[in-house]
C-alpha positions as CSV (number, residue, x, y, z in Angstrom):
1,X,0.0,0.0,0.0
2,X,1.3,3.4,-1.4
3,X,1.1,6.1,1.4
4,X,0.4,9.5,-0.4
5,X,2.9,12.7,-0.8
6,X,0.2,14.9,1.4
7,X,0.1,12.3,4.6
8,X,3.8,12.1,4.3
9,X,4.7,15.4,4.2
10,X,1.6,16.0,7.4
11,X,3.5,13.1,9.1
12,X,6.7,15.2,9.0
13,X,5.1,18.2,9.9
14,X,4.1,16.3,13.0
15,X,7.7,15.3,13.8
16,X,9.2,18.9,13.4
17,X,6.4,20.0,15.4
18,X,7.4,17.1,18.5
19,X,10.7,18.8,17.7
20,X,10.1,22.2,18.5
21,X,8.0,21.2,21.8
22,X,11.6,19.3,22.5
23,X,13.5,22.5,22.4
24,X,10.6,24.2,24.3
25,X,11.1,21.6,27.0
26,X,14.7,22.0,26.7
27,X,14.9,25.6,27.6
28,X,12.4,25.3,30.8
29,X,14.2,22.2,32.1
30,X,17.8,24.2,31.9
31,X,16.1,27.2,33.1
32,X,16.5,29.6,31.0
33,X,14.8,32.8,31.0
34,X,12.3,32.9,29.0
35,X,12.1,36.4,28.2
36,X,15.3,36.2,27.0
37,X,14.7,32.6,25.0
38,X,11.9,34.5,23.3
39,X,13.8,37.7,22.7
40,X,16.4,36.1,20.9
41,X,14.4,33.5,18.8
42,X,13.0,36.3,16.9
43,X,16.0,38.3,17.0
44,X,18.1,34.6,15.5
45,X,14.9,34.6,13.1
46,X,15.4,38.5,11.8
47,X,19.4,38.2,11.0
48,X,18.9,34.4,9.3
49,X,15.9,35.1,7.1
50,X,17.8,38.2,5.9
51,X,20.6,37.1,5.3
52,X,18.5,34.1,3.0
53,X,17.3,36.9,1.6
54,X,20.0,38.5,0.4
55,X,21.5,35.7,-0.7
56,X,18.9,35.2,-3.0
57,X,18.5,39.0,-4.3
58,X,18.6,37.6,-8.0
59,X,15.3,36.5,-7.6
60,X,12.9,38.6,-8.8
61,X,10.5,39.6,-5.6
62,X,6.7,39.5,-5.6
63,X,6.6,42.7,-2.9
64,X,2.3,42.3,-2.7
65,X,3.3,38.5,-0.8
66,X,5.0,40.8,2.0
67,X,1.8,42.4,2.7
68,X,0.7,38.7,2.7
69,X,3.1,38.4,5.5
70,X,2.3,40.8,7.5
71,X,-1.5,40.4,7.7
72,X,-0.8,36.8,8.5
73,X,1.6,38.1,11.4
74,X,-0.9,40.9,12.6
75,X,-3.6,37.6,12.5
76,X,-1.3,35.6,14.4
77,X,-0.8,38.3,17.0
78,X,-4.2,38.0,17.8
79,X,-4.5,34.4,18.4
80,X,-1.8,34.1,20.5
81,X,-3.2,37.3,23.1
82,X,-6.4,35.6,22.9
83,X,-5.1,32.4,23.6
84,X,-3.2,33.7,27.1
85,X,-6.6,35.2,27.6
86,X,-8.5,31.9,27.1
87,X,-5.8,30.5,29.4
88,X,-6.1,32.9,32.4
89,X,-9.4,31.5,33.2
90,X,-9.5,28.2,32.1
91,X,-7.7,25.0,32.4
92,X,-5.5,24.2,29.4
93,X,-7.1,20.6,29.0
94,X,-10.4,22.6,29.0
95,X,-9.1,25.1,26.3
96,X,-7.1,23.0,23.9
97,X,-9.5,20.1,24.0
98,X,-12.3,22.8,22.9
99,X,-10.4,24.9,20.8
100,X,-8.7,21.6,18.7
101,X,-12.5,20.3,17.9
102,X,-14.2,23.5,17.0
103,X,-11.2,25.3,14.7
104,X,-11.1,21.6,12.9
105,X,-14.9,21.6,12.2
106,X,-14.4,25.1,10.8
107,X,-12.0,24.4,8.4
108,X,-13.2,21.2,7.6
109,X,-16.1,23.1,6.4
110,X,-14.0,26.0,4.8
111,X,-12.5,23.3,2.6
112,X,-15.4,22.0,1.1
113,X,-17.8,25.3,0.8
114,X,-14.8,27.5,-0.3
115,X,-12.1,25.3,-1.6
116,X,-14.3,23.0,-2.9
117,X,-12.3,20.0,-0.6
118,X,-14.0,16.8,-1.7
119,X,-14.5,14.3,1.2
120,X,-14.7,10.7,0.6
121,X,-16.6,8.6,3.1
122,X,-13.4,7.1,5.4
123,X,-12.3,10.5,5.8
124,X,-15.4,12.3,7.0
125,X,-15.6,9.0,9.5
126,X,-12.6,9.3,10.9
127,X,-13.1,12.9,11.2
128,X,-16.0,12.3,12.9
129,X,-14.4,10.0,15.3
130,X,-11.8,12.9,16.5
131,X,-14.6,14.0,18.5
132,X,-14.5,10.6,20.1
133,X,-10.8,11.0,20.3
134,X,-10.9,14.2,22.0
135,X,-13.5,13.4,24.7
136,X,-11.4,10.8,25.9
137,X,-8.6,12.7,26.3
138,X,-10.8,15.7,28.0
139,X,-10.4,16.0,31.6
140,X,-12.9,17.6,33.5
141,X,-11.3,20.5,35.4
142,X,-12.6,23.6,37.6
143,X,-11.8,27.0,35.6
144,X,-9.0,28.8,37.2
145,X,-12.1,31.9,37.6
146,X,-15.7,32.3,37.4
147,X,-15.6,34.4,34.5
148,X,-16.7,32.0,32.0
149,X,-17.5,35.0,29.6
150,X,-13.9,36.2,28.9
151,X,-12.8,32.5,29.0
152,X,-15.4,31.7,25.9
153,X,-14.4,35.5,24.1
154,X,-11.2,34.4,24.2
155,X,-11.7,30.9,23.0
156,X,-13.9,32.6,20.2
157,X,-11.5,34.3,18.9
158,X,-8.9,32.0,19.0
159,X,-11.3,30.0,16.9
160,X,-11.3,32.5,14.2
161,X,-8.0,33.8,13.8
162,X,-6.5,30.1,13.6
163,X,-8.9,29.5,11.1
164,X,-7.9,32.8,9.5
165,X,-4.1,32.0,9.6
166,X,-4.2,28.1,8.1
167,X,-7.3,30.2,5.4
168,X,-4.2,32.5,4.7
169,X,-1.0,29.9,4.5
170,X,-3.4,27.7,2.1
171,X,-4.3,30.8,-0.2
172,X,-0.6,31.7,-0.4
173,X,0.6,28.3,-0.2
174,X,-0.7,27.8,-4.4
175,X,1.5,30.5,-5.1
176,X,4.7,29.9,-2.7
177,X,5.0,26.2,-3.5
178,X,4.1,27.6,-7.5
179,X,6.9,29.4,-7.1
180,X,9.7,26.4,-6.7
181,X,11.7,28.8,-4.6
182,X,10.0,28.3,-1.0
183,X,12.5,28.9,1.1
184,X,13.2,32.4,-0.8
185,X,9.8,33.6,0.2
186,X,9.2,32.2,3.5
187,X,12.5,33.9,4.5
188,X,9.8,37.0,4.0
189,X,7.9,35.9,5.9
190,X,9.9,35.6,9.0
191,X,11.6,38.9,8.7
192,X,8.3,40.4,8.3
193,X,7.0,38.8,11.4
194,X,10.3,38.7,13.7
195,X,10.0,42.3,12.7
196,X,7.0,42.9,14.4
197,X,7.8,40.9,17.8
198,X,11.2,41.8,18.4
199,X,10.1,45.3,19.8
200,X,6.7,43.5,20.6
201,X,9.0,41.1,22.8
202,X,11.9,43.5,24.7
203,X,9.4,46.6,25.4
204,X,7.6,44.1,27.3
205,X,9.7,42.1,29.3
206,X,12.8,44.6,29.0
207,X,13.4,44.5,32.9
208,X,14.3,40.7,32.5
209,X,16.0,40.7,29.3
210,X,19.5,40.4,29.8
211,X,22.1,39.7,27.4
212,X,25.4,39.0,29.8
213,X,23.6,36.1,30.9
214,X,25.8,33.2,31.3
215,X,24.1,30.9,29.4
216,X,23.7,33.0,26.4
217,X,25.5,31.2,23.7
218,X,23.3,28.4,24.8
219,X,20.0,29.9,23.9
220,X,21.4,31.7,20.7
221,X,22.9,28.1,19.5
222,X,19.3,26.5,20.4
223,X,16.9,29.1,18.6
224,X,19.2,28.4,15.6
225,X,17.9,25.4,15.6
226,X,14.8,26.2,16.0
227,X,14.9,28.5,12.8
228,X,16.0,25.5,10.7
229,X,13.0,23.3,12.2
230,X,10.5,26.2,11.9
231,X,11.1,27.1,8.3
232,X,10.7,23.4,7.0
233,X,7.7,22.9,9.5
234,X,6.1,25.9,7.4
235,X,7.7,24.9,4.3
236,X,6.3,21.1,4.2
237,X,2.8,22.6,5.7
238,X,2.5,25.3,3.0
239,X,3.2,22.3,0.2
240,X,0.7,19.7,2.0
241,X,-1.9,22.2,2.1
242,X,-1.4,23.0,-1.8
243,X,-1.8,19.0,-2.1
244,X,-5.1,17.9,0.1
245,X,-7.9,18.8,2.0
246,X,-7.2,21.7,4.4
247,X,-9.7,20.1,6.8
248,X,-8.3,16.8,7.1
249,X,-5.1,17.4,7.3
250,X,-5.2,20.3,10.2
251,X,-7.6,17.3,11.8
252,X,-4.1,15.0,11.6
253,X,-2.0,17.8,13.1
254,X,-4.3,18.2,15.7
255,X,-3.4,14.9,16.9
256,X,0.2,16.2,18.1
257,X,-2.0,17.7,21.6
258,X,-0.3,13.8,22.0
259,X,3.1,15.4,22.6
260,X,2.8,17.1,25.8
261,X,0.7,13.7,27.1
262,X,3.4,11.7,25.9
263,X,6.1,14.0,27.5
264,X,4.4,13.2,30.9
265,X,4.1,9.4,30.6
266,X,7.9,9.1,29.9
267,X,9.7,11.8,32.0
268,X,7.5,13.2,34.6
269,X,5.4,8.8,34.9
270,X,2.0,10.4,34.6
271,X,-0.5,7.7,34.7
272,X,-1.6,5.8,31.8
273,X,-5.1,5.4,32.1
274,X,-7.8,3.2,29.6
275,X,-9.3,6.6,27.8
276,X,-5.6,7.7,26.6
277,X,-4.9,4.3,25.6
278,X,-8.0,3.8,23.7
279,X,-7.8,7.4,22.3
280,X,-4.3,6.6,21.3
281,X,-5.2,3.5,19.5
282,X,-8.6,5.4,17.5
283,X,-5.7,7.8,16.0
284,X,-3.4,5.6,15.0
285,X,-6.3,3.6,13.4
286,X,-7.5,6.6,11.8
287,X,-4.0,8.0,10.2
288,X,-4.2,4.1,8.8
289,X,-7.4,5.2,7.5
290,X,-6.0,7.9,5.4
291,X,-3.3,5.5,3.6
């Protein structure tokens, strides 16, 4: 049995995304500061994609993508205040578990009424049977507040911007991937958007942003790495959302709200209890599904 170029390339996106929730891990287990960690990320991100850039002046520029760019790094600006909104009032198992079901049935339905995504049978089952998926990995937790009202706004409107954002990379995906030169114009887009966070980021947290820090080369030599994974997680997302359904596959990378549950059952022994098992089990059956 042939697995497709669109599952593969999700698959991968999956791995570079355990990846990047390794380094995350990294830097709170060695203590860094965070402020700092975040500071220079974007910082690492700026000075890299530019120099990409120049490197690759010969290329002739499409200048209207940049504005492309920066709407989808104005977008994502949004989602992630929401999201520490959503966060400050509600549990994170609450949140994600709610947030992971209703952005998937939204763009599940974006792909077929606007992209005209067709959906054969096994794949609007298995869809179907994330909800499953998802309820037995829910656990039922009191809200950090009473104020159910900001916690829902803020869910709300993570729902739309991240519908917005993977909307946006899809549209400009059928021109970026057209382009055979990917890397060329996602090195836009990270300039553009390290752009806006780096003075986002230190007027912020300035107080606790120090750059004599022992550990600094540390952290600089980390967020390289974390450019490199970044630009082919977006690069192999941008080309497997150009291939399939936009629905289905953001329904597969939902499945990675696996990492941080299997971060806990290996290094911190976190129970394993029947629901996760049998959850676990429905997804893998599921991917099969997709082959």
């Amino acid at each position: 049995m042939i697995i497709e170029t669109w599952l593969i390339y999700t698959l991968i996106v999956l791995i570079l995304a355990w990846l990047l929730a390794f380094f995350n891990k990294v830097i709170v287990e060695e203590k860094y500061d965070r402020n700092l960690s975040i500071f220079i990320f974007f910082v690492t991100v700026f000075f890299i994609s530019l120099f990409w850039l120049l490197l690759s002046w010969g290329w002739e520029i499409s200048w209207w993508i940049i504005w492309y760019w920066v709407v989808w790094a104005i977008i994502d600006y949004f989602f992630l205040k929401a999201r520490f909104m959503a966060l400050d009032w509600v549990s994170s198992s609450v949140f994600f578990i709610n947030y992971r079901l209703f952005s998937s049935s939204a763009l599940l339905l974006i792909g077929v009424f606007i992209f005209g995504d067709a959906i054969t049978l096994n794949e609007l089952i298995w869809f179907l049977t994330g909800f499953i998926i998802f309820g037995l990995l829910f656990e039922k937790q009191k809200t950090k507040n009473l104020n159910y009202r900001k916690w829902l706004l803020g869910l709300a409107i993570c729902i739309v911007t991240i519908t917005l954002l993977h909307v946006w990379l899809k549209f400009i995906g059928s021109i970026v991937v057209a382009s055979n030169d990917i890397l060329f114009y996602l090195s836009m887009l990270y300039v553009s958007y390290s752009a806006m966070w780096i003075p986002i980021t230190y007027f912020a947290h300035r107080e606790s942003i120090n750059l004599k820090q022992n550990n600094i080369k540390s952290i600089v030599w980390i967020n390289v790495l974390q450019w490199f994974i970044w630009i082919f997680y977006t690069g192999f997302l941008l080309q497997t959302y150009w291939l399939a359904n936009i629905g289905i596959i953001y329904k597969i990378l939902s499945y990675s709200i696996f990492i941080p549950i299997i971060w806990s059952i290996i290094f911190y022994h976190e129970k394993l209890n029947t629901k996760k098992i049998i959850a676990f089990i429905l997804t893998m059956i599921s991917l099969w599904f997709f082959i």
